[in-house]
Residue, then its C-alpha position, 0 to 999 in steps of 0.5 A: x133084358x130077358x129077351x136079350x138074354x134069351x137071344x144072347x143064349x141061342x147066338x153063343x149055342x150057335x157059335x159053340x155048335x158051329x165050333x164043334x161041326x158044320x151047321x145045317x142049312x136051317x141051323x145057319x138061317x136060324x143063328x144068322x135071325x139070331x146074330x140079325x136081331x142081336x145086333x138090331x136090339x143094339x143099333x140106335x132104333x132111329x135110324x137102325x144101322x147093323x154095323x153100329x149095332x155089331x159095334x154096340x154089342x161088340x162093346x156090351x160084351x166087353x163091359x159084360x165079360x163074366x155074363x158072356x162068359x156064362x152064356x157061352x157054357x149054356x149056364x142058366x142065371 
């Protein structure tokens, strides 16, 4: 779980960064390893699908709303 969190913390840093300005093109190659293995942790480790793992993670940040919301301020839980 830490390891999630800590991916979680750099994808939304990513996202709040890109809101704000345009990326880098090392900063893009980062956040798109970041988005990649976020959604490999949530797809089914069988037969990993990154679509069923985006879903997966779409739905977690439903059900994990508060958490996502810390998260995407940059707070340390």
């Amino acid at each position: 779980m830490i390891e999630l969190l800590r991916l979680l913390s750099l994808y939304y840093a990513c996202d709040n960064t890109a809101a704000q300005r345009m990326l880098t093109a090392d900063e893009i190659a980062s956040c798109t390893g970041h988005y990649a293995a976020i959604k490999s942790h949530f797809a089914d480790t069988e037969t990993p699908d990154r679509m069923a793992g985006y879903k997966r993670f779409k739905i977690w940040e439903t059900e994990n709303a508060e958490l996502v919301v810390q998260l995407r301020k940059g707070r340390r839980l």
